[in-house]
C-alpha positions, -999 to +999 in steps of 0.1 A: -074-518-915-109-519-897-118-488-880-126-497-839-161-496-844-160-523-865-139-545-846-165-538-814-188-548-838-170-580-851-166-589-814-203-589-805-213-606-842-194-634-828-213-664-809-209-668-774-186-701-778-163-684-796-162-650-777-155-678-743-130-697-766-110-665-773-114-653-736-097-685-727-074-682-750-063-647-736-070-655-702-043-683-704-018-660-720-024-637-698-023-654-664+017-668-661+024-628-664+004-620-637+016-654-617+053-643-621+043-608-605+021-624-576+041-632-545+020-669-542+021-675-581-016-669-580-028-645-608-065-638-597-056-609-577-043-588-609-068-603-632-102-607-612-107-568-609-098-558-644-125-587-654-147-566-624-137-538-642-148-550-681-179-563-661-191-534-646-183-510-668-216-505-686-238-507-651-253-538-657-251-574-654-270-595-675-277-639-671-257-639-704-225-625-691-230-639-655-229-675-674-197-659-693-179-651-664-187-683-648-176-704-677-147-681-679-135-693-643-143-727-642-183-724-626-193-725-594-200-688-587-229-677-579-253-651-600-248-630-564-211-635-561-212-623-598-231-593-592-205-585-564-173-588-584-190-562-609-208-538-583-168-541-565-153-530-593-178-503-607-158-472-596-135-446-606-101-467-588-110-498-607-111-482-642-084-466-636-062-497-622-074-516-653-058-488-676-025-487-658-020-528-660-029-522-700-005-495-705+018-512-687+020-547-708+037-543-741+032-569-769+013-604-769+002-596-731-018-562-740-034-576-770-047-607-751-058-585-720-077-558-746-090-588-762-104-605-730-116-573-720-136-566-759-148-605-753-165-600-717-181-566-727-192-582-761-213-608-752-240-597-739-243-585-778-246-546-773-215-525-766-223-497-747-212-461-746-193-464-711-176-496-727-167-479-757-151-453-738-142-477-717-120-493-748-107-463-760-090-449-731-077-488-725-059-485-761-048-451-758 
């Protein structure tokens, strides 16, 4: 069994089209969870801040994962709207929200957020301190 470091490692070996492709992946599994809990059926306001959260984690925001988040959603956001959904959710509350909905899920739906989560921190091909902490305390 690989030891977490070397899965954060397999994660940001990957390319960025298959880091997106499993994102989408797990962003689609995720999202009819979050639809059935949402009173319109709309997901986005569980998911967008723990993607804020996985954004911002590390402090920055780079053009590589601006692009992945805007692939990720369908395009059409802006590098400033971007930067605001990270510098939103780059505080204590967020972090902490994003670790409740993980421990929360059970099964298929906490694998695929986790793994959306490792795919959005990964490709900007570092992980970082904070977003290995970050991880840990997710999985814990």
């Amino acid at each position: 069994m690989a030891t977490l470091n070397e899965l954060l490692q397999d994660y940001v070996n990957l390319s960025y089209d298959d880091l997106l492709q499993i994102a989408n992946r797990n962003f689609n599994k995720i999202a009819p969870f979050f639809a059935r809990l949402s009173d319109d059926g709309n997901p986005a306001k569980y998911i967008v801040p723990i993607i804020g959260a996985a954004l911002a984690v590390d402090g920055k925001l780079s053009q590589l994962e601006y692009k992945f988040i805007n692939d990720l959603l369908g395009g059409g956001l802006s590098y400033d709207a971007v930067l605001q959904l990270a510098n939103n959710n780059y505080n204590t509350s967020s972090m902490e929200y994003t670790d409740k909905v993980v421990d929360a899920l059970n099964g298929e739906e906490r694998t695929a957020l986790l793994a959306l989560c490792l795919c959005i921190m990964a490709v900007d091909e570092t992980i970082s301190r904070e977003e290995v902490s970050f991880i840990k305390r997710l999985i814990a």
